[in-house]
C-alpha positions in Angstrom: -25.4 4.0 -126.6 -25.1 7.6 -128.2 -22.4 9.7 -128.6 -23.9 12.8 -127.5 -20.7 15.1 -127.7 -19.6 14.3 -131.4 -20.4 17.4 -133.9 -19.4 17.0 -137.0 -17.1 19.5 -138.7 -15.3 20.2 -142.1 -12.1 19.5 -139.9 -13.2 15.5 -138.6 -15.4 14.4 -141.4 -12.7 12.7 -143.3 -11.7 10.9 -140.2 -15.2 9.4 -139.8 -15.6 8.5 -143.1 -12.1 6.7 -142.4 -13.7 5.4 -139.2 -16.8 3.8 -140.9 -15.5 2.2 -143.7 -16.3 4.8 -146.6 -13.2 5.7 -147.9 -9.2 4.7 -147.5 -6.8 6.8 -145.1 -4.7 7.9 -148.2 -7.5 9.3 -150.1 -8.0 12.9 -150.4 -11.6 14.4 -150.6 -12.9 18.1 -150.2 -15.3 18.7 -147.4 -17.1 22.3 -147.0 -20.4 23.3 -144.9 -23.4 23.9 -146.5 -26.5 26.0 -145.2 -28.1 24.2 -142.6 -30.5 26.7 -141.2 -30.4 26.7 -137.2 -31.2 22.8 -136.3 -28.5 21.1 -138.4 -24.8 20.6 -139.3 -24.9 20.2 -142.9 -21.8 19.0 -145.0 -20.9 18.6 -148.5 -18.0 15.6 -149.1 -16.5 15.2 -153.1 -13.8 13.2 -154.2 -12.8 11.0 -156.9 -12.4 11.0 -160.5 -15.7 10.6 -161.4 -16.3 13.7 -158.4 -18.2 11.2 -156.2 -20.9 13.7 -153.7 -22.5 13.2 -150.6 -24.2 15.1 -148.1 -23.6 14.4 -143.9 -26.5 15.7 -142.0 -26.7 15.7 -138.0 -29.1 17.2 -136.5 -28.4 19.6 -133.1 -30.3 19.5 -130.1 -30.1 23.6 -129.0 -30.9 25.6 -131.7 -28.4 28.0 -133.2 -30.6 30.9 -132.1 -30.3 33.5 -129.2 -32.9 32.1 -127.0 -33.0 28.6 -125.5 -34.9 26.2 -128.5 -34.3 22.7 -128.2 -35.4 19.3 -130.4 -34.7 15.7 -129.8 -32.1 15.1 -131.9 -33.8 11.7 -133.1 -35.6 13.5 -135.6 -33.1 13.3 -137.9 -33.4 9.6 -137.9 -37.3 10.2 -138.9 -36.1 12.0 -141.9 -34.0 9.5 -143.6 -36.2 6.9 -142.7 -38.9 9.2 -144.9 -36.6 9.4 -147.6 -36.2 6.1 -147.8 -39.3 5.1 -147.8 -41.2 8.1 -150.2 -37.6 7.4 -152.9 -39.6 4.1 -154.4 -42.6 6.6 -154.7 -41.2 9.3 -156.0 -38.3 8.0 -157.8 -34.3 8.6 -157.9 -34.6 11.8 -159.7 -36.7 13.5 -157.2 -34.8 12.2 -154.0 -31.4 11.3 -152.8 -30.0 8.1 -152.0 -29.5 7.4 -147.8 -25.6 5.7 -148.0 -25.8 5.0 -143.8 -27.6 6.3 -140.6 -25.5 6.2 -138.0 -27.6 6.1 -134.9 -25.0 7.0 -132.2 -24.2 10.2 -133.3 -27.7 11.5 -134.8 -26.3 11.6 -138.5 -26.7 10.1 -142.0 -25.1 10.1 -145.3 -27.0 11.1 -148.6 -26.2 11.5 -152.4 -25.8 14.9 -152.9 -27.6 16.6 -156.1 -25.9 16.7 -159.4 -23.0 19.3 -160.0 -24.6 22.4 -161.2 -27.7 22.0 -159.4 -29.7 25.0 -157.9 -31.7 25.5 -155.0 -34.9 26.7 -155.8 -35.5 28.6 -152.8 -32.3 30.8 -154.3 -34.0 31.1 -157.5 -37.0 32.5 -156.5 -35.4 34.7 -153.7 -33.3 36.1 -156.6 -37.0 37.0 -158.6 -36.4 34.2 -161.0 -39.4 32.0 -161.1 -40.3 28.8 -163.8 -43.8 27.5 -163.4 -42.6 24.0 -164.8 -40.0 23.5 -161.3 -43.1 24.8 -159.6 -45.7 22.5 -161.5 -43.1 19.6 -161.1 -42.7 20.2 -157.3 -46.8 20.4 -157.2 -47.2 16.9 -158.9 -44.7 15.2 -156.8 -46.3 16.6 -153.8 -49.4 15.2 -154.8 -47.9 11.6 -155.7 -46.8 12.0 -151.8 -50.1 12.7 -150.7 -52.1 10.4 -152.3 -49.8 7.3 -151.2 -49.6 8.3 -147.9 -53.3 8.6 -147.3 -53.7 5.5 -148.4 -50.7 3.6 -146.6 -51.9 2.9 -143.2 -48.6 1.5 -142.5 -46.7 5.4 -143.3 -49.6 6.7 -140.7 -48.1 4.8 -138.0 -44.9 5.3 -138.7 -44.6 8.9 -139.0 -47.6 9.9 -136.9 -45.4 11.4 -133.9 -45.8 15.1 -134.0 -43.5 15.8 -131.3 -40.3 17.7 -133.1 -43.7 19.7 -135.0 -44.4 21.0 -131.9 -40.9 21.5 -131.0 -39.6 22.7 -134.0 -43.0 24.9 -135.3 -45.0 25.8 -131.8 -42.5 26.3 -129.4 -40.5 28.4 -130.7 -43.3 30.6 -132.1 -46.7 30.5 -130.7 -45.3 29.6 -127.0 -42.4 31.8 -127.0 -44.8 34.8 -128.3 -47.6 34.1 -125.9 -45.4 34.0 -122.9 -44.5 37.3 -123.9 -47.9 38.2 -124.4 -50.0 37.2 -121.7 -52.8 39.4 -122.5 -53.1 37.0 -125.8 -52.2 33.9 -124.4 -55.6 32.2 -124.8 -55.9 33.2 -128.4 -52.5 31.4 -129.1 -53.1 28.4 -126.8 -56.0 27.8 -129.6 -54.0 28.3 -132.6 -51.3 25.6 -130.7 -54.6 23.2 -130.3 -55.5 23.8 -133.6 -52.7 24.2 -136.1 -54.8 27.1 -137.9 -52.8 29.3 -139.6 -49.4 30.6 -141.0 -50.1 34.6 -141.8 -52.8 37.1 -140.5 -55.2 39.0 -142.5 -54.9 42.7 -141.3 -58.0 44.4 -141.4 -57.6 48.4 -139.7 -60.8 49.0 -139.4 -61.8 45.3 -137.7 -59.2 46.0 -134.8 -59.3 49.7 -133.7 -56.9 52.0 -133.4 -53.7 52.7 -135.9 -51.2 51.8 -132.8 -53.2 48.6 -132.2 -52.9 47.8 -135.8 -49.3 48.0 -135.6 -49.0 45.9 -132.7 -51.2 43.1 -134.1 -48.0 43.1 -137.5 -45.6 43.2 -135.3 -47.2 40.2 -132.9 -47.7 38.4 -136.1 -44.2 38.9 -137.6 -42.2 37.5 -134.4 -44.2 35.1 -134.3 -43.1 33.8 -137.7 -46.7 34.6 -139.1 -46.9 36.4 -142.7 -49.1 39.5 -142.7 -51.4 40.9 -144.8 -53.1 44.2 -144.7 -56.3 44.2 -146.3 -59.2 46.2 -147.5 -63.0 45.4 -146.6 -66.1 45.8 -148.4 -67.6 49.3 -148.8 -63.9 51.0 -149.1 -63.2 54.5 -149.9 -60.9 56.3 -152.2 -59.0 56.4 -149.3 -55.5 54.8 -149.6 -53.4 55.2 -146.1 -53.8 50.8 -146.0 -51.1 51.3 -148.9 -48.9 53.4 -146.5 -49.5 50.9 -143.5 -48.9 48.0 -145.5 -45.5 49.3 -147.0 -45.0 51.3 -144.0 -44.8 48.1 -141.0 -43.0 46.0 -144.2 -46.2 43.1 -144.8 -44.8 42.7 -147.7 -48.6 41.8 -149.0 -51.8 44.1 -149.9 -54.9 42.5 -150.3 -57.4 44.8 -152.9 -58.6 42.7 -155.3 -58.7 43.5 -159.2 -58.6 46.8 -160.4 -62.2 47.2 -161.4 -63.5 50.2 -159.2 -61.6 53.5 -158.7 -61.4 52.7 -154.2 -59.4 49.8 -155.9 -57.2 52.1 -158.2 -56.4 54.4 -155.8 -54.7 51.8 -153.5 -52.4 51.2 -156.5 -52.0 54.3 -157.4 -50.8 54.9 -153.9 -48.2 52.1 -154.1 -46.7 53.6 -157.4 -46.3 57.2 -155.8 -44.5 55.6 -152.7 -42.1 53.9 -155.1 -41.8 56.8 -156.8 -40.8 58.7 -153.5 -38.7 56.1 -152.5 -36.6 55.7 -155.2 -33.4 53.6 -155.1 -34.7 52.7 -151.5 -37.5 51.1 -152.6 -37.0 47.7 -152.2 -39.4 44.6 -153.6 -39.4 41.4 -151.6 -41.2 39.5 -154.3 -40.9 35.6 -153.6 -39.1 36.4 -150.4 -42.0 37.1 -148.9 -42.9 33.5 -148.7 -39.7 32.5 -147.4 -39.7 30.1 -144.5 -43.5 29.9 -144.9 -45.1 27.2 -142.4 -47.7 24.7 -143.6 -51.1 24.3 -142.1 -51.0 21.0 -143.1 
């Protein structure tokens, strides 16, 4: 039996870790919320001497978003159960510890990184980038993959794509089709298919300017990333530089500066800033933010 009506809070977690055993009544620990996103109650518990850390997770069912996106709340079980089982793999540094799953109230307890940790998301949000976190993260990605293909036991385990499509479709190729019907079979194959996370914005491929502008802003609700980009036989002519700053892609596509149609793109890009100013703002990593694999 569940309890479906517990949340967890900053305000009752020290009286379930009371509840289950994990600490005495008289002790005093510090509990504060951490990010979360929009599916999770996340909480961060210290206390101790030695500044013991942990991490309480549960998982919500409605979304904390305006419109009505739900998710079995199971799912969080499915996620420590993959930390557990990939923390052998990948080893003690590179994941946390699971302390207890508590199955009637969709939560578990983690070790919480090391004080004086940072996110890397942060980091790279805040234009500060280090290609050895990023070659690190690539080689323990790969250590993931290549076990996993080869386990047929992890393939049966986590083969369920059901809070995917809850989590990833729903929200964004269902919800934008139904308020697209005119481009409701074009979605319904990018569901099927899992094809793609951005769109390649060619001007001259779709037709008008106006429909051009559409097709970003389609593509940008419906969590895609956008990219305007040139085509062979280009001009000297740069207005893709004022569309592409202009409906905020965030990403021009040119290639190397090697022929003056090329340059002049640039070039473009530079005078904007210049005309812009103080207002000119560069996303930089940010533009990858929340970026969906196609995996």
């Amino acid at each position: 039996m569940t309890d479906e009506g517990f949340l967890l809070s900053p305000q009752n977690a020290r009286d379930y870790l009371v509840e289950q055993g994990f600490m005495r009544a008289e002790e005093e620990i510090s509990v504060r919320a951490l990010g979360g996103g929009v599916s999770n109650i996340v909480l961060l518990e210290s206390r101790g001497p030695q500044e013991q850390r942990w991490v309480i997770k549960q998982s919500l069912e409605k979304l904390r978003v305006k419109d009505d996106w739900r998710s079995e709340r199971s799912r969080i079980y499915r996620e420590a159960e993959s930390i557990r089982t990939l923390r052998p793999v990948l080893g003690p540094a590179a994941l946390p510890e699971v302390i207890h799953i508590d199955f009637k109230r969709f939560l578990y307890i983690m070790t919480a990184a090391p004080v004086g940790s940072q996110v890397w998301k942060d980091l790279l949000l805040a234009r500060r980038g280090d290609s050895q976190v990023a070659r690190n993260a690539g080689l323990l990605l790969a250590r993931m993959i290549n076990v996993s293909r080869d386990d047929a036991s992890l393939s049966s385990q986590f083969w369920d794509r059901t809070v995917f499509d809850q989590l990833r479709i729903d929200p964004y190729y269902r919800t934008t089709a139904s308020r697209h019907p005119e481009l409701r079979r074009e979605f319904a194959e990018g569901i099927r298919d899992g094809i793609a996370n951005a769109v390649l914005v060619k001007m001259n491929q779709i037709g008008t300017l106006s429909e051009t502008l559409e097709v970003i802003r389609l593509a940008q609700r419906a969590g895609y990333r956008t990219v305007v980009s040139a085509r062979s036989g280009e001009t000297e002519d740069h207005s893709m530089s004022d569309l592409a700053v202009g409906a905020g892609a965030g990403q021009l596509k040119v290639g190397a500066i090697t022929r003056s149609e090329r340059l002049a793109k640039y070039n473009r890009l530079l005078r904007i800033e210049e005309g812009l100013g103080n207002r000119a703002v560069y996303r930089g990593a940010e533009v990858f933010r929340g970026l969906k694999s196609t995996e």
